[in-house]
N, C-alpha and C positions, 0 to 999 in steps of 0.2 A: 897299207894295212899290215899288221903284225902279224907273224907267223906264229905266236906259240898259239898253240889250244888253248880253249877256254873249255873245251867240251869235248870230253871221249867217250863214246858209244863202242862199245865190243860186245860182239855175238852176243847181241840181247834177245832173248828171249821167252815168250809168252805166251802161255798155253792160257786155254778157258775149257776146261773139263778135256774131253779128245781133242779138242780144235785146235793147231797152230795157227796164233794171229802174228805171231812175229817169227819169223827164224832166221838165227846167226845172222842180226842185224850189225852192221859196222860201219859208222862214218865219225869222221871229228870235223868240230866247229872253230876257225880261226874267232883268235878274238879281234873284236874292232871289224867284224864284217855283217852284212846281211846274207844268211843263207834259207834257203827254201827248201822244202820237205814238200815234194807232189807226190802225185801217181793219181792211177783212178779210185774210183768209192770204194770203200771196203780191201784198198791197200795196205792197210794198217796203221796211216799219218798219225790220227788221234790216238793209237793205243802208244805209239813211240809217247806222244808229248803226255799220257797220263803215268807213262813208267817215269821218263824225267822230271813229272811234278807232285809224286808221289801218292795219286788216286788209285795206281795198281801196285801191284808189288811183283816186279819181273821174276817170272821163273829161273830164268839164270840170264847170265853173262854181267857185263858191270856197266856204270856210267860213273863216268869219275867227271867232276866239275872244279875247275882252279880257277878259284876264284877268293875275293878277300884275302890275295896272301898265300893262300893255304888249299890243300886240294882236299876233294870229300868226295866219299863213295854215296852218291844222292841213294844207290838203290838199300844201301843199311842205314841211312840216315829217313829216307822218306817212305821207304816201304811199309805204314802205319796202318791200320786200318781199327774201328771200334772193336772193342774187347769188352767183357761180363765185368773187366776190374777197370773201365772207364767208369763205371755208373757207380762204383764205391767211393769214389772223391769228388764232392762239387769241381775244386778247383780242378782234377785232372780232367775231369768233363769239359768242364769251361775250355780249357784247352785245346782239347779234341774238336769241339762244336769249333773254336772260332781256326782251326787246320779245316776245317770239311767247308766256311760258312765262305775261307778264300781261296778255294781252291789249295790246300795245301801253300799258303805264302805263309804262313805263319812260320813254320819250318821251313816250307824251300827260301825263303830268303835270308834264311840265316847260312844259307848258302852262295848265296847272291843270284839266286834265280828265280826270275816272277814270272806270271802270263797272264791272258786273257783267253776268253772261250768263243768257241762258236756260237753259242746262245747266250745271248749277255745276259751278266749277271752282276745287275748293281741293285742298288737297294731306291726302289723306286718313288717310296712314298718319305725318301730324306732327301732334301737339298742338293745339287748339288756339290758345293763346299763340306756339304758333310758325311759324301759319301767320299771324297779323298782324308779327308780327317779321320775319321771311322777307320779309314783301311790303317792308321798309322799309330794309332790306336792299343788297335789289335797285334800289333807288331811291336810297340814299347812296352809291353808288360810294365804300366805303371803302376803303382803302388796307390791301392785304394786309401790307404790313410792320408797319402800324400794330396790327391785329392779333396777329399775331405776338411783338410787344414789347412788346403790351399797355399801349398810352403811356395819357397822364393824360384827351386829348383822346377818346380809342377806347372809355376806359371811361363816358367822360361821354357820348357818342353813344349806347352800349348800353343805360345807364340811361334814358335821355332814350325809346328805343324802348319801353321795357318798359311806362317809367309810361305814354306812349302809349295802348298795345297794351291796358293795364288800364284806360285810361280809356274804350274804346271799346267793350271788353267790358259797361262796367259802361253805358253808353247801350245798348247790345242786351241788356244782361239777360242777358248771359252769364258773369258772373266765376266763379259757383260752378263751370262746366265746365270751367274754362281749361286742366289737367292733361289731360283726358278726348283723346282721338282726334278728332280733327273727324270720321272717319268712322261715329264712332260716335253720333253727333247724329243729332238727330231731324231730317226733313227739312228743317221750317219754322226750326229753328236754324239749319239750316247757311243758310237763307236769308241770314237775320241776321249768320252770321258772314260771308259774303260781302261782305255792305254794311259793316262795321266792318272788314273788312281794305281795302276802297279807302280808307274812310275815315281811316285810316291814312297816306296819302300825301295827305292835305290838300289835297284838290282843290276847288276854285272850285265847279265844278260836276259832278253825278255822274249820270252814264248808266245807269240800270234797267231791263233787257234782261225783260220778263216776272217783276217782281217777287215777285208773286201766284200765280203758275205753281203749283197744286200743292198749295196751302195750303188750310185749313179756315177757313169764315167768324169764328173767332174770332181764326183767325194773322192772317188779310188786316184786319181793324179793326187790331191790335195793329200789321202793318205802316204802315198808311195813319198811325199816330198816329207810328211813326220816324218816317216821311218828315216830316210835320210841326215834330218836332222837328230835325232836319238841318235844316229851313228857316228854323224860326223861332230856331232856339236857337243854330244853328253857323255861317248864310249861307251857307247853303251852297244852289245852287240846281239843282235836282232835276228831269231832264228822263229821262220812262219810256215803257217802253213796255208798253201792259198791255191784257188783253181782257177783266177782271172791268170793264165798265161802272157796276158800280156804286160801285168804288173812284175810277175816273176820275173822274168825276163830281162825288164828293162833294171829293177834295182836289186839286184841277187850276184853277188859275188861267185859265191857256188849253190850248188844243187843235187840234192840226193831224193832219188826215185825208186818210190818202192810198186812193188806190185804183189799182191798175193803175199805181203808179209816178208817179202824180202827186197833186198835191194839191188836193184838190176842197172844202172847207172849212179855216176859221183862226176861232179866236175862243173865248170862255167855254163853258163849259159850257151856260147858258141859250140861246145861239145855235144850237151844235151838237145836242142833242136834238129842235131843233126843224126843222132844214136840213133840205129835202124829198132833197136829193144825198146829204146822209149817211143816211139812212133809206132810202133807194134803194140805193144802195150797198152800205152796212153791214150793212143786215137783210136784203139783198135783196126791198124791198116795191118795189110801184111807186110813183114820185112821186102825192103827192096822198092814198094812203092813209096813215090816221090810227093810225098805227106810231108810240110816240117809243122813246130810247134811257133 
């Protein structure tokens, strides 16, 4: 596993009127690793992964992401939110809607960074095949005339998505669905299809909002071994969020624990099982009692 960063988090933090939902959060992300973001409910996991995907806009500290080459301050780059002069320009609207319609992929991956959510969110009553298409789409800002005329260039992008779209299916094990409804999948599929349409926008690194959410201990192995493969097969480095500890665990490089908005553990697996703060915390035992994760 490589040692540079792909992801630096410094003293991030987020207010919601009086509320601190995050304070002086600080961890970095190895590239080429799987890391895990725990703690218990109402620790802050999701507002961390809405600052780095730019659905909030951090009150202060920074996230700096190197990636593509080049580093970028996601929180001045994704910090966007609608504005009274979105609704003055069709096209800036269109814009706006197709940042809000993926979660912010529209822009975070011009960063190199995508995700998936806790409550999925594909587009139910398309295909399949067309909701990895759609995602790629949305991210080529191609040129309506080009369409239109059908140039040489338009139809070479469209092929280019398909093979894509099939090559991604066929790592989640889904090509024999591909005609079928995405609404029509079984839960633990559409998991799947989720993680194969970000991965479709070739993102550096991929954000997994409650992977496991939902699934039966045969989906969640069959999950834990994607994720491995996305890591080891594609470099693609894979930071989640997840509360089957036993998936953490086994495929988690490192681990950062928050509670109450802040972070009270960093480190492997072997560390964190054993941290009397995260067994206090986490399980709610008291320090000292011999609780592991």
């Amino acid at each position: 596993m490589s040692q540079e960063n792909i992801l630096e988090v410094k003293n991030l933090v987020m207010h919601f009127g009086g509320i601190k939902a995050l304070n002086d959060v600080t961890f970095d992300i190895k590239r080429g690793s799987v890391s895990a973001l725990i703690g218990p409910n109402g620790a802050g996991k999701t507002t961390v992964f809405n600052c780095l995907t730019g659905f909030y806009k951090a009150t202060g500290g920074s996230i700096m992401l190197h990636a593509g080459g080049k580093s970028t301050s996601v929180v001045k780059v994704l910090g966007q939110k609608f504005s009274a002069a979105d609704f003055t320009s069709p096209v800036r609207l269109i814009e706006r809607i197709k940042y809000k319609m993926f979660g912010g992929s529209h822009l975070v991956n011009r960063a190199g960074l995508a995700r998936t959510f806790q409550n999925i969110r594909l587009f139910k009553e398309m295909s399949v095949v067309e909701n990895l298409l759609v995602a790629q789409h949305m991210l080529a800002n191609r040129s309506m005339v080009s369409g239109i005329l059908n140039t040489a260039s338009f139809k070479k992008a469209e092929e280019e998505a398909l093979q894509r779209a099939f090559y991604w299916l066929e790592v989640v094990h889904l090509t024999e669905f591909s005609n079928r409804l995405a609404g029509e999948l079984s839960y633990g599929q559409q998991r799947r299809l989720e993680i194969a349409r970000a991965m479709c926008t070739n993102p550096e690194i991929i954000c997994l909002d409650e992977p496991a959410a939902g699934l039966n201990p045969s989906e969640t192995e069959a999950l834990a071994s994607m994720i491995r493969v996305l890591r080891d097969n594609h470099n693609t480095t894979v930071l989640l969020i997840e509360h089957d500890m036993g998936m953490v665990m086994n495929i988690s490089d490192y681990i950062v624990v928050l509670d109450h908005g802040e972070v009270i553990a960093k480190g492997g697996p072997d560390d964190i099982k054993t941290n009397p703060k995260v067994i206090a915390a986490y399980l709610g035992a008291e320090e000292g009692e011999e609780v592991s994760l």
